[in-house]
N, CA, C and O atoms as a DFTB+ gen file, in Angstrom:
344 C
 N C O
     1  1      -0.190      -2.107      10.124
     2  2       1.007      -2.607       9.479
     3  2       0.772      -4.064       9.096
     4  3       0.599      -4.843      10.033
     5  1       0.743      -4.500       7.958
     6  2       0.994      -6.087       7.637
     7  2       2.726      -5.867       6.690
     8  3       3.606      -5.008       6.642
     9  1       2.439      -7.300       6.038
    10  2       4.057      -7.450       5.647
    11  2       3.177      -8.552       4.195
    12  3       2.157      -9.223       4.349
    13  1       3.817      -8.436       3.177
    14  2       3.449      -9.015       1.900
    15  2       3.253     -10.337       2.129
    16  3       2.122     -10.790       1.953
    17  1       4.249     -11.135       2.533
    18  2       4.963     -12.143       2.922
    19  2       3.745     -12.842       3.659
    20  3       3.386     -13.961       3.290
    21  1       3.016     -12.088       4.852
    22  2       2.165     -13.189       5.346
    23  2       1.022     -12.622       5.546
    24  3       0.446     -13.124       6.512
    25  1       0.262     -11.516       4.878
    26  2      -0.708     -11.387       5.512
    27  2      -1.714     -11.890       4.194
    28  3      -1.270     -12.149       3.076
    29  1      -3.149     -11.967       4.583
    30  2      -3.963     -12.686       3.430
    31  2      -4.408     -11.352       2.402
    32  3      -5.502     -10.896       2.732
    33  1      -3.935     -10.826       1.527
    34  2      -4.310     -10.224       0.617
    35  2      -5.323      -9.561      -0.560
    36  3      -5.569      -8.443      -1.013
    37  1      -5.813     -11.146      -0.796
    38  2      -6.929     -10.863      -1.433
    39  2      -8.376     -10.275      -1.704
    40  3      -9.176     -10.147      -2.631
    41  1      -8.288     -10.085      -0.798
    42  2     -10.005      -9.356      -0.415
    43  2      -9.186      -7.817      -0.021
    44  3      -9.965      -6.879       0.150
    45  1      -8.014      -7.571       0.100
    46  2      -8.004      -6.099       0.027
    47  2      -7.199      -5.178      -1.286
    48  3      -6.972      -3.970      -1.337
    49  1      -6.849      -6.397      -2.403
    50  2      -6.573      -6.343      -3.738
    51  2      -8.126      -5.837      -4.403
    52  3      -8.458      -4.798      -4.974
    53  1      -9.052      -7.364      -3.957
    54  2     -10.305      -7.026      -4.563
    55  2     -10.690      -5.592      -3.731
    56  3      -9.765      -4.797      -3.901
    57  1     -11.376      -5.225      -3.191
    58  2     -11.138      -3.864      -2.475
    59  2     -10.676      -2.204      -3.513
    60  3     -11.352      -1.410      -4.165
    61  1      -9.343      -2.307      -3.214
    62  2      -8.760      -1.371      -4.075
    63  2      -9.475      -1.572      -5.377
    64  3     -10.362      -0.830      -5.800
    65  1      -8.908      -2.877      -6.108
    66  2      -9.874      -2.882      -7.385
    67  2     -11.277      -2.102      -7.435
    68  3     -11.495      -1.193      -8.236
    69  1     -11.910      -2.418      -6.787
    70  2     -13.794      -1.847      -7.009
    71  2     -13.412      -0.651      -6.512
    72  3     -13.854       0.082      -7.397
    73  1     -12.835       0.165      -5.617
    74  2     -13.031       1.324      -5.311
    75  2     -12.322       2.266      -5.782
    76  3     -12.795       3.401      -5.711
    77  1     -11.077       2.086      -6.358
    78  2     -10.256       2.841      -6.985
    79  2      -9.930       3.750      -6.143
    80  3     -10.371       4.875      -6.382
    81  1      -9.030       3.554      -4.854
    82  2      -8.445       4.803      -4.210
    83  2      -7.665       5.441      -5.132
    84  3      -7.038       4.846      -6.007
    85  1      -7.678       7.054      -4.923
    86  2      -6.385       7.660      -5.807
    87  2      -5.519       7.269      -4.977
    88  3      -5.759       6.824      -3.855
    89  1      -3.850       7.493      -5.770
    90  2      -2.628       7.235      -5.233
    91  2      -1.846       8.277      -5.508
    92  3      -1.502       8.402      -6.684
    93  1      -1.242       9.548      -4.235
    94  2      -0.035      10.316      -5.064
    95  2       1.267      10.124      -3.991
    96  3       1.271      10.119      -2.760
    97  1       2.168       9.997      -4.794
    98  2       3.702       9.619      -4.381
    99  2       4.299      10.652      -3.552
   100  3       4.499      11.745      -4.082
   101  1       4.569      10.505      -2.518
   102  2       5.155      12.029      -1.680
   103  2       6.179      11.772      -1.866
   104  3       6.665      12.697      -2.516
   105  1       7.291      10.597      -1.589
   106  2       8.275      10.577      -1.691
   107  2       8.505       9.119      -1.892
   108  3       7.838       8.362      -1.188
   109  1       9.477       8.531      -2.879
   110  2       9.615       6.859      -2.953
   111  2       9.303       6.658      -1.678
   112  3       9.855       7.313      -0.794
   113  1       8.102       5.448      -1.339
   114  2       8.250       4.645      -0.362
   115  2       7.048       5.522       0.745
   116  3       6.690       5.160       1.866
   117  1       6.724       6.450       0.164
   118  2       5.778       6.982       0.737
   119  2       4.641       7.929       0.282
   120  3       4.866       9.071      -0.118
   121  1       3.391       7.378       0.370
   122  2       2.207       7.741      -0.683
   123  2       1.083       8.328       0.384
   124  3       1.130       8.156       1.602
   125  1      -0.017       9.117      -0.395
   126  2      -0.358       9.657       0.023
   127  2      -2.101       9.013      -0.421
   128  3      -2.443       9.597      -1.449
   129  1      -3.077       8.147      -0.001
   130  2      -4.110       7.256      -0.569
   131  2      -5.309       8.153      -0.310
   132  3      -5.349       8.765       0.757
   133  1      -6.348       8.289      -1.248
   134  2      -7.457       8.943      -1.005
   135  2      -8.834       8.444      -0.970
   136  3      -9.657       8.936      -1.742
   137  1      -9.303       7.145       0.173
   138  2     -10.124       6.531       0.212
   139  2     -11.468       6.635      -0.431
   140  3     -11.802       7.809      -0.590
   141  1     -12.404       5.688      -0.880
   142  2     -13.615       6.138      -1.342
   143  2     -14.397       7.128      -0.651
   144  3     -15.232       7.788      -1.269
   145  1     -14.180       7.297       0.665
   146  2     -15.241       8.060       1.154
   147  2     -14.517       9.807       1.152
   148  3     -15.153      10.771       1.579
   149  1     -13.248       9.895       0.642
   150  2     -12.754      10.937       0.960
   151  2     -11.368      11.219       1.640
   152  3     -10.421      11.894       1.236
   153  1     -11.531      10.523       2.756
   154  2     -10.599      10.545       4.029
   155  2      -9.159      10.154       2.932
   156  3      -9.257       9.368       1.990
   157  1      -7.658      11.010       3.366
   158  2      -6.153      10.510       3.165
   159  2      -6.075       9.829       4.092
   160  3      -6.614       9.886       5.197
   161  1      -5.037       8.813       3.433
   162  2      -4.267       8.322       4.584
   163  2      -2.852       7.703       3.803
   164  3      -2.647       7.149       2.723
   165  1      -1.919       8.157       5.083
   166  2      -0.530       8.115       4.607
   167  2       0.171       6.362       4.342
   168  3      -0.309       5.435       4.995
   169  1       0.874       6.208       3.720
   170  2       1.085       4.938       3.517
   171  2       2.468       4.720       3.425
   172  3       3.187       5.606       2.964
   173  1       2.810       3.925       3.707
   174  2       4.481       3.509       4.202
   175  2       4.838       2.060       3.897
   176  3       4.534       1.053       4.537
   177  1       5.680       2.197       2.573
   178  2       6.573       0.796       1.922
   179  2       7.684       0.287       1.833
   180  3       8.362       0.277       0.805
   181  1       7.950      -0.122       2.744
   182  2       9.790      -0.508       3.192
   183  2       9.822      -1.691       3.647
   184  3       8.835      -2.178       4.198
   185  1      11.082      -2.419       3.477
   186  2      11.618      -3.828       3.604
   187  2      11.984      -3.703       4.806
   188  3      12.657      -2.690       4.993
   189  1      11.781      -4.422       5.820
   190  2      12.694      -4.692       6.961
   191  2      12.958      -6.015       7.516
   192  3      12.059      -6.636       8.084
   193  1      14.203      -6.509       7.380
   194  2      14.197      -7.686       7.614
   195  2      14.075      -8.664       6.507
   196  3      14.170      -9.817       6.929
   197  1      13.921      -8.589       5.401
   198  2      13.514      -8.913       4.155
   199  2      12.378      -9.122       3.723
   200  3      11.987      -9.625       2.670
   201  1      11.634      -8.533       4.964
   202  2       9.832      -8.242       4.543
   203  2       9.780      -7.438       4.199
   204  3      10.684      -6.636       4.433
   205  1       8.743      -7.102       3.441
   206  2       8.030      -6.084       2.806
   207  2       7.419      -5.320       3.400
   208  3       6.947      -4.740       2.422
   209  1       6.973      -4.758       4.305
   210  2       6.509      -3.860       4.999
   211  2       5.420      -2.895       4.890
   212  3       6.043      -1.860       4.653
   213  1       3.898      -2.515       4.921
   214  2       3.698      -1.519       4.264
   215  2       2.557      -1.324       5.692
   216  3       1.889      -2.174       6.280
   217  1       2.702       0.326       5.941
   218  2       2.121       0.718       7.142
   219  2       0.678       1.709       6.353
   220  3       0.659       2.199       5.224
   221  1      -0.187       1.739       7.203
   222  2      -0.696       2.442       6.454
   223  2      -2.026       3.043       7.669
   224  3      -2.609       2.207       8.359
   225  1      -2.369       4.562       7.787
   226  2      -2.881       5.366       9.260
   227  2      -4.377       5.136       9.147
   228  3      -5.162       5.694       9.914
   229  1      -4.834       4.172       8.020
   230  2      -6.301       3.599       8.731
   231  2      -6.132       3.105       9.758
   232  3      -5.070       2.917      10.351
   233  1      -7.688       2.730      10.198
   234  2      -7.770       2.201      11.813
   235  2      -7.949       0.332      11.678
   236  3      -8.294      -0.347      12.645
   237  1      -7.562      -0.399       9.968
   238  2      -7.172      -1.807       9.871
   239  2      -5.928      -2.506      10.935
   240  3      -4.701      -2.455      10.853
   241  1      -6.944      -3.241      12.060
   242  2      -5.639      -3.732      12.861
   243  2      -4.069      -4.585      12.096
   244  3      -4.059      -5.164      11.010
   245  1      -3.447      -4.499      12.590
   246  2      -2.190      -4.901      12.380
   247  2      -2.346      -5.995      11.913
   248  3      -3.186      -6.801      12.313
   249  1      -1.377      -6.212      10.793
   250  2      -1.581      -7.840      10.068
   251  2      -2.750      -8.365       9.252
   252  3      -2.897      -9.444       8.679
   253  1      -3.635      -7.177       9.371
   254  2      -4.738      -7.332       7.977
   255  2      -4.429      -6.580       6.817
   256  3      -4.711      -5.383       6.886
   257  1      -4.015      -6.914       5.966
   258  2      -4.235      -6.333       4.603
   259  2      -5.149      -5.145       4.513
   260  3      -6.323      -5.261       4.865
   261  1      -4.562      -3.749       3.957
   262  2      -5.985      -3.194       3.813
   263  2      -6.188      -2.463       2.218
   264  3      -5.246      -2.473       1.426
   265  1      -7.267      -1.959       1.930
   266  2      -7.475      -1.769       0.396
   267  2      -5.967      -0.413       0.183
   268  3      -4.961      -0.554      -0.513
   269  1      -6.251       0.485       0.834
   270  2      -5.458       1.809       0.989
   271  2      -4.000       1.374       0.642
   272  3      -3.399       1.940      -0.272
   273  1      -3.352       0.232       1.467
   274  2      -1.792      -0.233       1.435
   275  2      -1.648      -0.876       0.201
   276  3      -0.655      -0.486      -0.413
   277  1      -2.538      -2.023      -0.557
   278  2      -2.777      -2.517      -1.650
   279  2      -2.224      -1.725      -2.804
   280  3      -1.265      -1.925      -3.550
   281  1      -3.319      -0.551      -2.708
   282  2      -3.632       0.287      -4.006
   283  2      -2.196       1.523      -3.728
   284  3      -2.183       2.506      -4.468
   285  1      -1.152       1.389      -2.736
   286  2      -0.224       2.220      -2.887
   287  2       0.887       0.972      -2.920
   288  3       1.407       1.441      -3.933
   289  1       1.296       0.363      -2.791
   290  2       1.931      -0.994      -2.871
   291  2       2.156      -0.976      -4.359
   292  3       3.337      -0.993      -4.706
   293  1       1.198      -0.944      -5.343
   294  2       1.398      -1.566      -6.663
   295  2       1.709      -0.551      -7.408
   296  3       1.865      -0.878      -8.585
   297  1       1.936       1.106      -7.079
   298  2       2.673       1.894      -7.244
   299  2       4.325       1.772      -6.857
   300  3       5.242       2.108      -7.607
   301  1       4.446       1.288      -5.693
   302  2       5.770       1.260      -4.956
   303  2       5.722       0.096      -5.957
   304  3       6.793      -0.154      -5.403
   305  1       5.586      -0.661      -6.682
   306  2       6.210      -2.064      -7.145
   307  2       6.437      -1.345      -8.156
   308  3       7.578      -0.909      -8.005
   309  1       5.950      -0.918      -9.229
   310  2       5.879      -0.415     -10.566
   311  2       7.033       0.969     -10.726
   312  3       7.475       1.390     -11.796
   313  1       7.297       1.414      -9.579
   314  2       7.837       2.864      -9.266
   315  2       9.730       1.703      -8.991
   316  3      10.730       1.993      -9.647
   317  1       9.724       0.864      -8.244
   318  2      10.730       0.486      -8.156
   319  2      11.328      -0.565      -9.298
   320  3      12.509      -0.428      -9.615
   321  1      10.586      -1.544      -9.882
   322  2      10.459      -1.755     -11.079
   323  2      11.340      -1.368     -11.911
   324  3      12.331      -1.996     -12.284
   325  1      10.855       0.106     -12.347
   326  2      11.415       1.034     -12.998
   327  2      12.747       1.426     -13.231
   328  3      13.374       1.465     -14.289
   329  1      13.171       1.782     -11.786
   330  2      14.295       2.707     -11.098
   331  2      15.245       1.291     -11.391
   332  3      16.324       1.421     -11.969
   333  1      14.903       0.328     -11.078
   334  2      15.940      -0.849     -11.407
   335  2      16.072      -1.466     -13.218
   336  3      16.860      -2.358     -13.532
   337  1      15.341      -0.925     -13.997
   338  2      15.330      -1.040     -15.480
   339  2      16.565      -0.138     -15.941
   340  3      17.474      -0.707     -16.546
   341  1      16.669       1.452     -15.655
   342  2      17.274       2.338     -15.722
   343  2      18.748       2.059     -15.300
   344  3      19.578       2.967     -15.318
């Protein structure tokens, strides 16, 4: 679990970038990531507290950024985005 707000990002932006996890949407706020090597892993994007929240069932300890949460994150931004245009 990290939170937008404070964890360091960039190297797991760059990450997603070069590897291109797929991303499919199970339900707003919850995605389903398909790492380079194969392996899913479930991903979880919710505010709590007025953080941003995003959990995600790799084995990245808590409060590191990881490529998987990244590359489903900028779906949940673009997906909510949206829903608030409408």
């Amino acid at each position: 679990m990290f939170t937008l707000e404070t964890a360091e990002i960039s190297r797991a932006i760059e990450n997603a970038k070069a590897l291109h996890p797929k991303v499919r949407m199970v339900r707003f706020g919850e995605y389903s990531v398909t790492g380079s090597t194969g392996n899913t892993y479930t991903v979880r994007c919710y505010r709590d507290r007025g953080q941003k929240v995003i959990e995600c069932g790799c084995r990245t300890r808590d409060g590191i950024a990881c490529k998987h949460g990244m590359a489903a994150v900028s779906l949940h931004i673009a997906l909510a985005a949206r829903a608030q245009s409408h």
